[in-house]
C-alpha positions, 0 to 999 in steps of 0.5 A, a space after each residue: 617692644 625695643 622698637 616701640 621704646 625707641 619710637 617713643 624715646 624718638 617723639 620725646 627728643 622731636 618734642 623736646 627740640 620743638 619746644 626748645 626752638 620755640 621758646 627761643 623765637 618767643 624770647 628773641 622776639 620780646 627782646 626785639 620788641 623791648 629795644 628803641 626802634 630806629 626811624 626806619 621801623 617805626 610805624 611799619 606794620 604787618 599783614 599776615 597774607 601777604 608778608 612782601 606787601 604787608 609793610 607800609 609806613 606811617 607818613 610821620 617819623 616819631 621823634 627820638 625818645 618817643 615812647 612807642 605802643 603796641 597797636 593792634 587792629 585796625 576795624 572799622 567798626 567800634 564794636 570788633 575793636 572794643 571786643 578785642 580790648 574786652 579780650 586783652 583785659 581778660 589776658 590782664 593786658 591793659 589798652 585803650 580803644 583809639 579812633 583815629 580819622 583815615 582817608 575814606 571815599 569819595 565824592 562827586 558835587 557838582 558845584 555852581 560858584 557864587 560870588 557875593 557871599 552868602 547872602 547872594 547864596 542863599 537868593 540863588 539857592 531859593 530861585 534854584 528850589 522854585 524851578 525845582 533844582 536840588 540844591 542846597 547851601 555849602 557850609 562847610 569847607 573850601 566850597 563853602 558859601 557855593 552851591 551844591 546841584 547834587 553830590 553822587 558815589 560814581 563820577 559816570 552819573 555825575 557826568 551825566 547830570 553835569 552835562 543835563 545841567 550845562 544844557 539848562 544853562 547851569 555853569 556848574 562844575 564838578 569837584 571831587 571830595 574826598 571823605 574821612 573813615 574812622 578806623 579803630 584800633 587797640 592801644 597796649 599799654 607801653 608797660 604791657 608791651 611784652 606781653 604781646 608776643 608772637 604766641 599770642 598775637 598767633 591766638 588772637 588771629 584766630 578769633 580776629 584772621 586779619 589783625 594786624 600789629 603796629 609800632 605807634 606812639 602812645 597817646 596820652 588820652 586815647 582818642 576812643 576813650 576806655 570801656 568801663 
């Protein structure tokens, strides 16, 4: 019976150290996150695999006095991110859903120059059309006003039309070009920061495993708008 008092008295001390030690990490960590964050860690964000290779930084250093938000995500689709806002707003954590434009895939087109303008684009589009040629009219870009000859995901196949192509006497070229994806993410009200600490970060990433959290600016409107 002493034996089994002391094993118990044991378990509560264990139990008692344990809390204690986490309640400092939590409050040193919202301390953490309530100080101005100096150049070097703005932007930098986490990744929960792979803590040595999860830190990469924003290209842009937001200037001294910007006010900085928490941001969480990113998803490529809109519905995951509105699912986690819809989350945090049962937590009565204000956000906003924010779009932003990232570099996507690319793609190869194989590109005939027209010179004239595009009136001569459009007479050379309709000849190319008659011989049966796929082509259609550029409008958009640096290109625009060329014609394309066909747009492909791998470089392999379009090499093999370009050379088809050259052999029908067509002096085309190719050119890779590059599309935009739009990633989404959670903007946390700059007021509501503290209340994303890391005990709750740690419950999010059990319904959401590859979420991730970022210091970024505010923005005033977000991009994505807000859910009624």
């Amino acid at each position: 019976m002493r034996s089994l008092f002391l094993l118990l008295l044991l378990l509560n001390i264990l139990y008692a150290l344990w809390q204690l030690q986490d309640g400092i990490a939590d409050r040193a960590w919202l301390a953490q996150a309530d100080k101005p964050l100096e150049p070097r860690q703005l932007g930098m964000q986490s990744n929960p695999e792979n803590p040595e290779k999860g830190l990469s930084s924003v290209a842009q250093v937001p200037e001294p006095g910007t006010v900085l938000c928490v941001s969480l995500g990113s998803f490529p689709e809109r519905a995951r991110a509105e699912q986690l806002r819809q989350r945090m707003m049962a937590l009565g954590i204000g956000s906003d859903l924010v779009v932003r434009e990232v570099a996507g895939t690319v793609d190869f087109w194989l590109v005939l120059s027209v010179t004239g303008g595009r009136s001569v684009a459009l007479a050379k589009l309709a000849d190319l059309q008659e011989q049966g040629v796929d082509s259609f009219l550029i409008t958009q870009g640096a290109l625009a006003n060329n014609l394309s000859l066909g747009v492909f995901g791998r470089e392999d196949y379009a090499q093999a039309r370009l050379v088809q192509l050259r052999d029908m006497g067509y002096q085309v070229r190719l050119e890779p070009v590059e599309k935009l994806g739009r990633e989404h993410l959670v903007q946390v009200h700059s007021e509501d920061r503290r209340l994303v600490d890391q005990s709750l970060l740690t419950r999010l990433r059990e319904t959401f495993p590859q979420l991730q959290h970022q210091y970024l600016p505010c923005r005033a409107v977000a991009e994505g708008g807000s859910a009624p």
